[in-house]
PQR file with spaces between the fields and no chain letter, atoms N, CA, C, O and H, PARSE charges and radii, in Angstrom:
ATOM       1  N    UNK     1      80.441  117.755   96.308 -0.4000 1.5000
ATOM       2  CA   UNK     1      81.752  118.300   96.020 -0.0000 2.0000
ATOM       3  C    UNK     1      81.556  119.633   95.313  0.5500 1.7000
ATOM       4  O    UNK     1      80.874  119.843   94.310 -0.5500 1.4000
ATOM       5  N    UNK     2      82.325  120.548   96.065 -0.4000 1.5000
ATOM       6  CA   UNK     2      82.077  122.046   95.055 -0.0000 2.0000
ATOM       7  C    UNK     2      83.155  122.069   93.757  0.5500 1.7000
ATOM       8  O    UNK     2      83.644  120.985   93.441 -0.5500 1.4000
ATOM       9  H    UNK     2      82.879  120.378   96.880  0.4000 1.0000
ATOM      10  N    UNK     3      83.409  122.859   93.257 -0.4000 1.5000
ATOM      11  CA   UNK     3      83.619  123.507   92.381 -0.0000 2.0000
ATOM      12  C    UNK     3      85.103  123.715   92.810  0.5500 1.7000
ATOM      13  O    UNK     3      85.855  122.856   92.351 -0.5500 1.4000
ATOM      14  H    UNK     3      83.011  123.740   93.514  0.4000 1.0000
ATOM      15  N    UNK     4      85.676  124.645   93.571 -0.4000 1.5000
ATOM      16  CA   UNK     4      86.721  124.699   94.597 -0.0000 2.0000
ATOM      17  C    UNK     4      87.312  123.483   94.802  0.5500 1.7000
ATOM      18  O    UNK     4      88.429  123.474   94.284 -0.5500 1.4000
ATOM      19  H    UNK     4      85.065  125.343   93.944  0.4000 1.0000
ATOM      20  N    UNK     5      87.026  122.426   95.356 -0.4000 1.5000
ATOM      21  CA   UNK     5      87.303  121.458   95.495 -0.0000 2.0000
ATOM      22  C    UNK     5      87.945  120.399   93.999  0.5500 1.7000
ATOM      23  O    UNK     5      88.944  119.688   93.881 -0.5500 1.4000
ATOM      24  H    UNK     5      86.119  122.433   95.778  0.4000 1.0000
ATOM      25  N    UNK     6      87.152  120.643   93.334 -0.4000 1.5000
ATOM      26  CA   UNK     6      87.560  119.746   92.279 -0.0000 2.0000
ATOM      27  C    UNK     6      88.510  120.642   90.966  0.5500 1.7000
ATOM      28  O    UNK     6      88.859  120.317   89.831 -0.5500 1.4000
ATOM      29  H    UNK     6      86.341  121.221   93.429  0.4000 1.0000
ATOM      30  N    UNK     7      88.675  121.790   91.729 -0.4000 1.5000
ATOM      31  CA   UNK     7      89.709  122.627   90.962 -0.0000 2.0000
ATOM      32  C    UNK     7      91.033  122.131   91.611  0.5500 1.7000
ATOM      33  O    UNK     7      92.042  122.019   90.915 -0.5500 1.4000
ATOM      34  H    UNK     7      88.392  122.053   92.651  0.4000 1.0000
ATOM      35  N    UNK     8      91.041  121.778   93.179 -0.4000 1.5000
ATOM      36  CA   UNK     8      92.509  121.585   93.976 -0.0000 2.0000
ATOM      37  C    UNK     8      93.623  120.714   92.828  0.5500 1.7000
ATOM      38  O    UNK     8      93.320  119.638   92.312 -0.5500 1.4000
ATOM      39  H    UNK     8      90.221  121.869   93.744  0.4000 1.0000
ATOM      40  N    UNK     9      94.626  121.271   92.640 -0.4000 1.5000
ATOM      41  CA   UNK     9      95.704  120.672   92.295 -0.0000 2.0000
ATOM      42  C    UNK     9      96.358  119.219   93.216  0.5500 1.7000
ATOM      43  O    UNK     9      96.302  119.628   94.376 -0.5500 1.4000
ATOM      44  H    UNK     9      94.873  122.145   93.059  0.4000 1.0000
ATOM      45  N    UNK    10      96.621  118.556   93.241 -0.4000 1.5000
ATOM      46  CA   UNK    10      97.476  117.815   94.121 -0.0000 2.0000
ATOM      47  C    UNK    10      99.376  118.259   93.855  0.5500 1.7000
ATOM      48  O    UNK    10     100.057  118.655   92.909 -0.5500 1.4000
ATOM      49  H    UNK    10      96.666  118.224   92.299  0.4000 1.0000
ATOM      50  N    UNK    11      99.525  118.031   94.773 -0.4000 1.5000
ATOM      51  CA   UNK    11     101.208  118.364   95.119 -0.0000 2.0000
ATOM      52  C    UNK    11     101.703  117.320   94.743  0.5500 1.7000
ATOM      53  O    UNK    11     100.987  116.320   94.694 -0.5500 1.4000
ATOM      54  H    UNK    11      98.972  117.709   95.541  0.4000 1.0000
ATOM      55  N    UNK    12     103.238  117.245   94.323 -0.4000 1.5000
ATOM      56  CA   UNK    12     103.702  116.003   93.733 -0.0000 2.0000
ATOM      57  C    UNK    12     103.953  114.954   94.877  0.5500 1.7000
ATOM      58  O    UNK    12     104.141  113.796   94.503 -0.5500 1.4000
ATOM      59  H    UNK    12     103.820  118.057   94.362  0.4000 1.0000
ATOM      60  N    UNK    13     103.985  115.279   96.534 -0.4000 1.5000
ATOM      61  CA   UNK    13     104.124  114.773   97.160 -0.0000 2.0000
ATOM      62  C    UNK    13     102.698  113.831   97.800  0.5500 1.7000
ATOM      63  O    UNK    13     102.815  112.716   98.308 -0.5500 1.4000
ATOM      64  H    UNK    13     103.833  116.220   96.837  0.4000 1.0000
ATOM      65  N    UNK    14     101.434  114.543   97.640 -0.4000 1.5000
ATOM      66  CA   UNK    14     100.714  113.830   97.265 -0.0000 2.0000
ATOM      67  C    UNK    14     100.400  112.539   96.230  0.5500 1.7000
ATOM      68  O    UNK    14      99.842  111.459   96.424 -0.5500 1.4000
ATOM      69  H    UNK    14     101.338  115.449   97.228  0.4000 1.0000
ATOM      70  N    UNK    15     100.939  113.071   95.191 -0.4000 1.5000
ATOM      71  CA   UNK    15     101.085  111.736   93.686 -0.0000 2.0000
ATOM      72  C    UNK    15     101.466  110.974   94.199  0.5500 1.7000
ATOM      73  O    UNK    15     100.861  109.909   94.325 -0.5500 1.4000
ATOM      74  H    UNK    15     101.393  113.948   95.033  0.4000 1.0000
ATOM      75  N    UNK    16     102.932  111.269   94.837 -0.4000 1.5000
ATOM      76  CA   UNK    16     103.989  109.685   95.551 -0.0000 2.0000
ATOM      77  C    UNK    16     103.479  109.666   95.992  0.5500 1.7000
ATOM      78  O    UNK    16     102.535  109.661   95.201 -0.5500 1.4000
ATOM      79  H    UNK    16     103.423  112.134   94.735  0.4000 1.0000
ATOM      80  N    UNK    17     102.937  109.633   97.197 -0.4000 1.5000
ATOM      81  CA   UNK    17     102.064  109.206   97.915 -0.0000 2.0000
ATOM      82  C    UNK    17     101.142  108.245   97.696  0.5500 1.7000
ATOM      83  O    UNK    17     101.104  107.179   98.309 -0.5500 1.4000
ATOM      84  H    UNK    17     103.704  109.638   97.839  0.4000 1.0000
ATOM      85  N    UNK    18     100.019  108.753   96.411 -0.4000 1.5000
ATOM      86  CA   UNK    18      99.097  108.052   96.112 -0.0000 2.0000
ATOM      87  C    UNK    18      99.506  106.819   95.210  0.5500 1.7000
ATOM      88  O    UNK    18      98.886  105.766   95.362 -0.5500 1.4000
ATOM      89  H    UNK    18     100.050  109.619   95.912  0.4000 1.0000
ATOM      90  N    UNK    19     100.671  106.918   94.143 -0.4000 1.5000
ATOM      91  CA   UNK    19     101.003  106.176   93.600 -0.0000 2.0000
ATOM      92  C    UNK    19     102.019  104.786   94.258  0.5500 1.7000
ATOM      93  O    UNK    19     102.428  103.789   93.663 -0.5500 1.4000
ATOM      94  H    UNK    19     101.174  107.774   94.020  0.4000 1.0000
ATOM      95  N    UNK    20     102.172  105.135   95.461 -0.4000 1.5000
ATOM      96  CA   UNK    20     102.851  104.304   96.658 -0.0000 2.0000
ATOM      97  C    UNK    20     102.004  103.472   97.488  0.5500 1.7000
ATOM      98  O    UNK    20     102.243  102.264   97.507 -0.5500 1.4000
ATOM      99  H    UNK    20     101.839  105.945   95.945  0.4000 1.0000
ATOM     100  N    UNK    21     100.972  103.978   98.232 -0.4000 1.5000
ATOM     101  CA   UNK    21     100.188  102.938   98.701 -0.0000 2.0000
ATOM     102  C    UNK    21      99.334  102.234   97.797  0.5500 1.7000
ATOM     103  O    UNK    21      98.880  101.116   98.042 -0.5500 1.4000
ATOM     104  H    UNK    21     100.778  104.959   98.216  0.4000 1.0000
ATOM     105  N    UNK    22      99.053  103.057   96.477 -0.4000 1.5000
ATOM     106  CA   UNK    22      98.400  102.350   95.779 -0.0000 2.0000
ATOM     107  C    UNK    22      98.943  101.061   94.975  0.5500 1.7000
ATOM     108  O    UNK    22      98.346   99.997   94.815 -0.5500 1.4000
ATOM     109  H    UNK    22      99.422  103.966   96.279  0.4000 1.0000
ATOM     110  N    UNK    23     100.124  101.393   94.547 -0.4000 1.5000
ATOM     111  CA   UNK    23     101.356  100.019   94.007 -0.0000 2.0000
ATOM     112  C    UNK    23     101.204   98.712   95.369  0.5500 1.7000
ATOM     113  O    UNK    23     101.145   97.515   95.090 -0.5500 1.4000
ATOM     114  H    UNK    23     100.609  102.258   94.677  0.4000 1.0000
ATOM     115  N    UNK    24     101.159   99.279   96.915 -0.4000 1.5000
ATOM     116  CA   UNK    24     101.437   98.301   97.709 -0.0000 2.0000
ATOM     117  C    UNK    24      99.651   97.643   98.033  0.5500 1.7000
ATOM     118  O    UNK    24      99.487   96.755   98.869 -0.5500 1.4000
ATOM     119  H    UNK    24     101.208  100.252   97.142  0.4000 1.0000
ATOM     120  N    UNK    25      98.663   98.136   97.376 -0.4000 1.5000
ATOM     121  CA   UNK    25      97.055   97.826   97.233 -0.0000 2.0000
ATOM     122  C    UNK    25      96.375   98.324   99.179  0.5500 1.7000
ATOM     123  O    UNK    25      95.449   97.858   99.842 -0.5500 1.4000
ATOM     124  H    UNK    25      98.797   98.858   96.697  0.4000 1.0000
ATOM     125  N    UNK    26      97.307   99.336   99.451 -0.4000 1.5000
ATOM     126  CA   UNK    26      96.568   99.572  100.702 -0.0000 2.0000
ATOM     127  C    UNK    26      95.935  100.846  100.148  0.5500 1.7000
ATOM     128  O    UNK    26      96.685  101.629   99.565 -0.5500 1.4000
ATOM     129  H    UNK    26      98.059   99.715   98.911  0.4000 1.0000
ATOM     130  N    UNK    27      94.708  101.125  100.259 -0.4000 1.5000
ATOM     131  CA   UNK    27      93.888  102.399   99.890 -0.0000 2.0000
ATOM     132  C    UNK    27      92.954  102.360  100.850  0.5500 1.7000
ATOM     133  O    UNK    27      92.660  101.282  101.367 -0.5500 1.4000
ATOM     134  H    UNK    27      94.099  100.489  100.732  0.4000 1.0000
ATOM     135  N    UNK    28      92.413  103.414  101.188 -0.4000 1.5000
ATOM     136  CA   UNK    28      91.583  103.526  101.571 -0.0000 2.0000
ATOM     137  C    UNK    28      90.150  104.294  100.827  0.5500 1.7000
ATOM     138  O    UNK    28      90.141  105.375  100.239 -0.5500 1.4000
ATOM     139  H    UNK    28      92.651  104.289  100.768  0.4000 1.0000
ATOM     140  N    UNK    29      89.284  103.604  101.003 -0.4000 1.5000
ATOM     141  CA   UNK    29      88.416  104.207   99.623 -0.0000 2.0000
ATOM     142  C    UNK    29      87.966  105.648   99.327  0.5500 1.7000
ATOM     143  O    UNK    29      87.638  106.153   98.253 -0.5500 1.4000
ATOM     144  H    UNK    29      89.291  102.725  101.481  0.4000 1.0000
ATOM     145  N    UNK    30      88.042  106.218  100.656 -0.4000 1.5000
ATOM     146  CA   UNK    30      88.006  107.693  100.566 -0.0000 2.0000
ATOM     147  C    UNK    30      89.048  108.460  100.225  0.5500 1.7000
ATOM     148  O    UNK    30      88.986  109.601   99.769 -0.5500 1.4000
ATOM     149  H    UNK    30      88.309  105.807  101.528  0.4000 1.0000
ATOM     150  N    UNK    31      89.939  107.870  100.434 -0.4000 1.5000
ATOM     151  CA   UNK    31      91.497  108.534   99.859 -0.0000 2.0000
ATOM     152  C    UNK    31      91.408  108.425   98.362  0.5500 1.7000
ATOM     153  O    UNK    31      91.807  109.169   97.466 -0.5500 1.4000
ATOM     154  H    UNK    31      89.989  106.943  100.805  0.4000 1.0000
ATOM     155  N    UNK    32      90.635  107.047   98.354 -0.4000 1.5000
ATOM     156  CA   UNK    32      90.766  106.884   96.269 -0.0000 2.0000
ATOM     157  C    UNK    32      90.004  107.930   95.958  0.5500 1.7000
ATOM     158  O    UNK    32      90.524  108.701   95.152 -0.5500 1.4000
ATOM     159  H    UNK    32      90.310  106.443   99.082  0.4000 1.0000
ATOM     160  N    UNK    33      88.509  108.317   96.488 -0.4000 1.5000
ATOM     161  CA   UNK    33      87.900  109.064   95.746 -0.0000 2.0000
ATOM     162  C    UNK    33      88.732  110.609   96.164  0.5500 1.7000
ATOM     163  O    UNK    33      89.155  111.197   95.168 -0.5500 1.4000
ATOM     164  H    UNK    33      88.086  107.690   97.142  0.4000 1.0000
ATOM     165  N    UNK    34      88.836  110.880   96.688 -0.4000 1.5000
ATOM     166  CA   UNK    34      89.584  112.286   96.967 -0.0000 2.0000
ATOM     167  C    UNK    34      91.030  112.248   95.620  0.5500 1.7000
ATOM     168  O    UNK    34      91.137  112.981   94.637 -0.5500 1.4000
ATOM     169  H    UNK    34      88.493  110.403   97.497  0.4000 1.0000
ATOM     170  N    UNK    35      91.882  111.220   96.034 -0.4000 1.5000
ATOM     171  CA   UNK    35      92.667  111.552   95.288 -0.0000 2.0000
ATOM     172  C    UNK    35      92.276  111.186   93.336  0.5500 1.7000
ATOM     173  O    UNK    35      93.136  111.324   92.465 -0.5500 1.4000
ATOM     174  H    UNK    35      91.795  110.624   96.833  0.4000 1.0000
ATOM     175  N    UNK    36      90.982  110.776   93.086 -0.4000 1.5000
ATOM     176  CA   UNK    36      90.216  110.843   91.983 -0.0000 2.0000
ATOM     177  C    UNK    36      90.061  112.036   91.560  0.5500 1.7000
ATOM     178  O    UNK    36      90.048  111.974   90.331 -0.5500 1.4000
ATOM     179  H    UNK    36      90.284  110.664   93.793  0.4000 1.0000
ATOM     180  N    UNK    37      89.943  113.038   91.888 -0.4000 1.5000
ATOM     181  CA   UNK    37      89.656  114.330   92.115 -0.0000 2.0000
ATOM     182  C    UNK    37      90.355  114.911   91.855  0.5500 1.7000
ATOM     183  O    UNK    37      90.120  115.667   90.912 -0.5500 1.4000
ATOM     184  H    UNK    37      89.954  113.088   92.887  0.4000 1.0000
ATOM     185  N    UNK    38      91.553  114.950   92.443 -0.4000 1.5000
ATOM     186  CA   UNK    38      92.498  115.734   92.804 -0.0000 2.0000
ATOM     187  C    UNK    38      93.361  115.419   91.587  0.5500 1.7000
ATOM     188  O    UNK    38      93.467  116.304   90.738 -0.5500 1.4000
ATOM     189  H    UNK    38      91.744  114.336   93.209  0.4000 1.0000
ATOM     190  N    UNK    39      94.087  114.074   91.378 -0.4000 1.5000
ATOM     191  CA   UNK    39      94.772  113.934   90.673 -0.0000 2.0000
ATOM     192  C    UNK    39      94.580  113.563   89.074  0.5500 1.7000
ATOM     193  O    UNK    39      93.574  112.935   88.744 -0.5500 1.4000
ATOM     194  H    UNK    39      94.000  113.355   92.068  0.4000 1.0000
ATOM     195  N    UNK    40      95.680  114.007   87.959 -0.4000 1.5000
ATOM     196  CA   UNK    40      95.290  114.277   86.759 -0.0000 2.0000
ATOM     197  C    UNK    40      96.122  112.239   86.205  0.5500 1.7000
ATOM     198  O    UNK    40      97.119  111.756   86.743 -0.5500 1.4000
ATOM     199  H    UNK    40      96.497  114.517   88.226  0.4000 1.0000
ATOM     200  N    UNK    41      95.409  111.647   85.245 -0.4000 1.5000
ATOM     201  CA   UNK    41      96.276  110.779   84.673 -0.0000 2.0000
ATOM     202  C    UNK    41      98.082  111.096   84.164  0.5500 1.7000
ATOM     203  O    UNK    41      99.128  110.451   84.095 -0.5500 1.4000
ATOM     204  H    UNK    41      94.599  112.039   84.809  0.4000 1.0000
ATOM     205  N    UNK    42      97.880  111.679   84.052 -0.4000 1.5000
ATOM     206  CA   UNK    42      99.479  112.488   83.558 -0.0000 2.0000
ATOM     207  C    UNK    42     100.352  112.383   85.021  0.5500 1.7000
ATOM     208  O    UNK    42     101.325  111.637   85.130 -0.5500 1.4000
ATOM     209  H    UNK    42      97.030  112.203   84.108  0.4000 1.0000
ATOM     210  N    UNK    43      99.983  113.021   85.837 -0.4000 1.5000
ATOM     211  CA   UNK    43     100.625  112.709   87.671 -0.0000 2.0000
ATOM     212  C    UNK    43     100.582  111.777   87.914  0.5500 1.7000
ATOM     213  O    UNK    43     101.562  111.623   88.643 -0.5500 1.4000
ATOM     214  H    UNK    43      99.193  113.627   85.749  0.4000 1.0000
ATOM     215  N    UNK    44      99.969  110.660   87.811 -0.4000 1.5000
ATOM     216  CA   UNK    44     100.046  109.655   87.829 -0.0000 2.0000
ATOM     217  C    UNK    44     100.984  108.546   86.854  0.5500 1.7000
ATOM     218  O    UNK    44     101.872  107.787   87.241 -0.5500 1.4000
ATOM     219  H    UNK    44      99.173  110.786   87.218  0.4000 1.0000
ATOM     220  N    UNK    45     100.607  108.687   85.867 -0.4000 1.5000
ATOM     221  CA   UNK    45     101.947  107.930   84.940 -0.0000 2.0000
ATOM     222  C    UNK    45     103.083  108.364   85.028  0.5500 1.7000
ATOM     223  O    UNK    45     103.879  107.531   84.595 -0.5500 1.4000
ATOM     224  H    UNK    45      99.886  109.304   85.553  0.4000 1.0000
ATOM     225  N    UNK    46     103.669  109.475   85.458 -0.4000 1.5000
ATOM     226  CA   UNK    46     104.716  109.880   85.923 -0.0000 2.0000
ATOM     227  C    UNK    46     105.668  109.533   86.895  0.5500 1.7000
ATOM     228  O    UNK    46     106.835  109.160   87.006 -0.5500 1.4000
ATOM     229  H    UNK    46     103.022  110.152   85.810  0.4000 1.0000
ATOM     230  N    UNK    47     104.481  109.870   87.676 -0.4000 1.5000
ATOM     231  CA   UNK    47     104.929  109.597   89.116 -0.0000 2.0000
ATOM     232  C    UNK    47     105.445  107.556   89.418  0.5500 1.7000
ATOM     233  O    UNK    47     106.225  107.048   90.224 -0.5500 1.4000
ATOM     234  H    UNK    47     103.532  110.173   87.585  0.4000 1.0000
ATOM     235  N    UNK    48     104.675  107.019   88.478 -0.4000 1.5000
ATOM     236  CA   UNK    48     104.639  105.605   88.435 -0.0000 2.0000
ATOM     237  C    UNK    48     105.938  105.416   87.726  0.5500 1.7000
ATOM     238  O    UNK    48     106.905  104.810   88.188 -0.5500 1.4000
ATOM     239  H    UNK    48     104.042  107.431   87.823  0.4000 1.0000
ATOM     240  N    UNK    49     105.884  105.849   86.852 -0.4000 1.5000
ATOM     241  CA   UNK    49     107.318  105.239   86.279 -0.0000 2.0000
ATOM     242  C    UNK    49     108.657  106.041   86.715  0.5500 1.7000
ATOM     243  O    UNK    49     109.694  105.760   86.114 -0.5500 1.4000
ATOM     244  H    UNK    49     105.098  106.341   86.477  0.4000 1.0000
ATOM     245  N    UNK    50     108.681  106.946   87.649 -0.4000 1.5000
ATOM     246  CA   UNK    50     109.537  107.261   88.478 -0.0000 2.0000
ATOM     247  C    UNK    50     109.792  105.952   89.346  0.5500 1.7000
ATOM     248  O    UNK    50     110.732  105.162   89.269 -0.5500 1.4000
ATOM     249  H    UNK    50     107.838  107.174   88.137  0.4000 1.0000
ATOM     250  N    UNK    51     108.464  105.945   90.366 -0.4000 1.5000
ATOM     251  CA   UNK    51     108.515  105.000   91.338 -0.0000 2.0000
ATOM     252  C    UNK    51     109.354  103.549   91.206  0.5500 1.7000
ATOM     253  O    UNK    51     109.977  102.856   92.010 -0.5500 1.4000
ATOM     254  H    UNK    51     107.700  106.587   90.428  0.4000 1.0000
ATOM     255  N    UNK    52     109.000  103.434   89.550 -0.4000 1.5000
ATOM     256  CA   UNK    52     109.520  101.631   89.154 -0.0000 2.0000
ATOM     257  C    UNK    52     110.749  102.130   88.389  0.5500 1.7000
ATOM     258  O    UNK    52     111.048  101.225   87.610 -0.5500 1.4000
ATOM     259  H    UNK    52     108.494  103.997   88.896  0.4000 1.0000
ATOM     260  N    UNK    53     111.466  102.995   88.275 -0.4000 1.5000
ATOM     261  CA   UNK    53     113.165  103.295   87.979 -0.0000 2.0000
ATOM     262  C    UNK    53     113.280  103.695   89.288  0.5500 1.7000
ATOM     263  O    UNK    53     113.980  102.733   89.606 -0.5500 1.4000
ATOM     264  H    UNK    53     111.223  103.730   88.907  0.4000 1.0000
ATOM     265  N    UNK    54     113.182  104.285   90.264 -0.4000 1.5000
ATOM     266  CA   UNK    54     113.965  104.167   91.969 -0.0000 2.0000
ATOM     267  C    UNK    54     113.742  102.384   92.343  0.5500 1.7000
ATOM     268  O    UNK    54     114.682  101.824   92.907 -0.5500 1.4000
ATOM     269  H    UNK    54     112.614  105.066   90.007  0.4000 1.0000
ATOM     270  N    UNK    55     113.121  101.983   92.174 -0.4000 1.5000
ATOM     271  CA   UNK    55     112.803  100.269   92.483 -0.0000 2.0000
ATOM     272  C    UNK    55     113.418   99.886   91.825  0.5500 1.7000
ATOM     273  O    UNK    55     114.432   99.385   92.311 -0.5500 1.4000
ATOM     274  H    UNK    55     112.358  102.438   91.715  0.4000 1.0000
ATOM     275  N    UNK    56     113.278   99.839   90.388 -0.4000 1.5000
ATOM     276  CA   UNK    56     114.637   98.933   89.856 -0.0000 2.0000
ATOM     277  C    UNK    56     115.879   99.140   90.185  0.5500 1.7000
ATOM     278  O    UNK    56     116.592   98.149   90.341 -0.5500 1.4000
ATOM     279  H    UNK    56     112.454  100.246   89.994  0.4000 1.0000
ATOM     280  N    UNK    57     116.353  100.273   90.342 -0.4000 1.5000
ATOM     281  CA   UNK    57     117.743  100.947   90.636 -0.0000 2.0000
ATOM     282  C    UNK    57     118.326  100.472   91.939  0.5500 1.7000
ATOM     283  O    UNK    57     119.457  100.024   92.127 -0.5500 1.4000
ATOM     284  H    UNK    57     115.774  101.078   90.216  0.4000 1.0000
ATOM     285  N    UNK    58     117.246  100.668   92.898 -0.4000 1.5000
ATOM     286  CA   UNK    58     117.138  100.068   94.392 -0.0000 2.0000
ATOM     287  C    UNK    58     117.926   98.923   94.238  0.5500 1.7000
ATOM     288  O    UNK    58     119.103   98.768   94.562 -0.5500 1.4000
ATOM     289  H    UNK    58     116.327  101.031   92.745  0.4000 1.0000
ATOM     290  N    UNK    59     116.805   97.783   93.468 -0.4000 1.5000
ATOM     291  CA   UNK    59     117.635   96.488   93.367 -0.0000 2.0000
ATOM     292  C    UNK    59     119.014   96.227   93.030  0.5500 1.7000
ATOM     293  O    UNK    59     119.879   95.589   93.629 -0.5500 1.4000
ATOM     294  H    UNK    59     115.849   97.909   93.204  0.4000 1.0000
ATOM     295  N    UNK    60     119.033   97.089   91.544 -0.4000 1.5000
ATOM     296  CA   UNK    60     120.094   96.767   91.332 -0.0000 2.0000
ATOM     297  C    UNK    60     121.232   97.162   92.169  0.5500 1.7000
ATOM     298  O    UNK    60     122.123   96.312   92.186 -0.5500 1.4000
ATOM     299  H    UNK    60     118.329   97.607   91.057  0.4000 1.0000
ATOM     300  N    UNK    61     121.412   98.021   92.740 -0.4000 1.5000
ATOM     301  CA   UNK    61     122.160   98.687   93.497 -0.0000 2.0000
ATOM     302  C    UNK    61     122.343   97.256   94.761  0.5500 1.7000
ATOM     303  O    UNK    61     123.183   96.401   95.043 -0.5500 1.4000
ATOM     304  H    UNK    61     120.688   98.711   92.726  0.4000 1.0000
ATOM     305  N    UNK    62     121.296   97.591   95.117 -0.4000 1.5000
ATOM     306  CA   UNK    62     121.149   95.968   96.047 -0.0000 2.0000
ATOM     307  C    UNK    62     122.327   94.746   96.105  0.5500 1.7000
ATOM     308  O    UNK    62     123.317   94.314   96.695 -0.5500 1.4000
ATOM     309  H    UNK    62     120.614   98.285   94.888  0.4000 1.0000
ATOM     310  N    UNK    63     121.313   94.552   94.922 -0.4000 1.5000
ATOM     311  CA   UNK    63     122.386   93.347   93.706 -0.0000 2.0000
ATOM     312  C    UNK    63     124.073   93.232   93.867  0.5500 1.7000
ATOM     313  O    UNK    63     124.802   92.251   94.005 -0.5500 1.4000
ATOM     314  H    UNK    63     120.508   94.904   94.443  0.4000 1.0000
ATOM     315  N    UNK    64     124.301   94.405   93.803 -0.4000 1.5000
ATOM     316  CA   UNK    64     125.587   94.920   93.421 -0.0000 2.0000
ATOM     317  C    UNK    64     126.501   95.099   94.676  0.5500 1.7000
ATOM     318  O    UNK    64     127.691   94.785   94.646 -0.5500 1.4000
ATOM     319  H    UNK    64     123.708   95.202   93.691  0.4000 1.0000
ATOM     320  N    UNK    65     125.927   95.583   95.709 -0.4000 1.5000
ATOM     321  CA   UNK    65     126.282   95.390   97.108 -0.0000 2.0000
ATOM     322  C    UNK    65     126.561   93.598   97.458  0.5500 1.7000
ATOM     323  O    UNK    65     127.682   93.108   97.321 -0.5500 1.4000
ATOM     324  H    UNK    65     124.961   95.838   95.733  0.4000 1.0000
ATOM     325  N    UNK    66     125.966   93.193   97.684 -0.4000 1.5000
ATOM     326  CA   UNK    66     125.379   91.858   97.962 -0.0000 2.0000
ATOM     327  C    UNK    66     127.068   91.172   97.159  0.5500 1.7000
ATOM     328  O    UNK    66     128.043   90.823   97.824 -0.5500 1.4000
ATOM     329  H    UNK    66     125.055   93.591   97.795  0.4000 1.0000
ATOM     330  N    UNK    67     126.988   91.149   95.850 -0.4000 1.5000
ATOM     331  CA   UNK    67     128.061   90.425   95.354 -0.0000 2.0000
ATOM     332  C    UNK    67     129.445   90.833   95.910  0.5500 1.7000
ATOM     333  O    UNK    67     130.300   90.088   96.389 -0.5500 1.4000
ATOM     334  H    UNK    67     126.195   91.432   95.310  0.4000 1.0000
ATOM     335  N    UNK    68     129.486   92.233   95.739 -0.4000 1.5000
ATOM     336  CA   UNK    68     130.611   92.618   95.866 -0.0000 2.0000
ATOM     337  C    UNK    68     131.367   92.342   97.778  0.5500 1.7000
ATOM     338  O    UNK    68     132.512   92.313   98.231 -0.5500 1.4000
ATOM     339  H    UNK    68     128.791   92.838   95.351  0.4000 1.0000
ATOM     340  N    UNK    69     129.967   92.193   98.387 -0.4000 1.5000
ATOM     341  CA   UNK    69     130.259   91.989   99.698 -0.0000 2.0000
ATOM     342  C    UNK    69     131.190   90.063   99.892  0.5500 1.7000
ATOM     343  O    UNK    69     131.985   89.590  100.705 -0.5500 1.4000
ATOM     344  H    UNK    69     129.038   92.217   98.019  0.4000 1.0000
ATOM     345  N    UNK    70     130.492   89.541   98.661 -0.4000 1.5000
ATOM     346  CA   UNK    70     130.677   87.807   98.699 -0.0000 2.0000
ATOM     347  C    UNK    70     132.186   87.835   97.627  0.5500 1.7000
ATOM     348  O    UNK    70     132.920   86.856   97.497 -0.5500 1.4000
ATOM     349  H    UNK    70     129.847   89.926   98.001  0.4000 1.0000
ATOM     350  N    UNK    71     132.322   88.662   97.203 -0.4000 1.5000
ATOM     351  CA   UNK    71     134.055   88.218   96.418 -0.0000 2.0000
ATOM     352  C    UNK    71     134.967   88.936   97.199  0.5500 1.7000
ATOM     353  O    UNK    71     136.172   88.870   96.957 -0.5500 1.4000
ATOM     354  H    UNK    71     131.726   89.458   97.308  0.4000 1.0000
């Protein structure tokens, strides 16, 4: 790995990304080490607790449909 390489930023669309298949445990191991690289802990905790407030919200929203469809 050069120098160049382990300077690359990742894009936030990368993060979701990585923080998405990785929540669902599909990785591929070269993707882990690349996105090892690439991505900072900070993009990552971010991006994660984004991911699990759109998921909770999802549900609830869900939730809320669902009842209102049954009264």
């Amino acid at each position: 790995m050069t120098v160049a390489q382990a300077q690359k930023k990742a894009s936030p669309l990368q993060v979701a990304k990585a923080v998405f298949w990785s929540c669902l445990g599909i990785r591929r191991r070269s993707d882990y080490e690349a996105d090892s690289v690439k991505l900072k802990p900070q993009q990552v905790i971010i991006a994660g607790l984004i991911g699990a407030a759109i998921f909770v919200l999802s549900l609830i929203l869900l939730v809320r449909l669902v009842i209102s469809q049954l009264a």
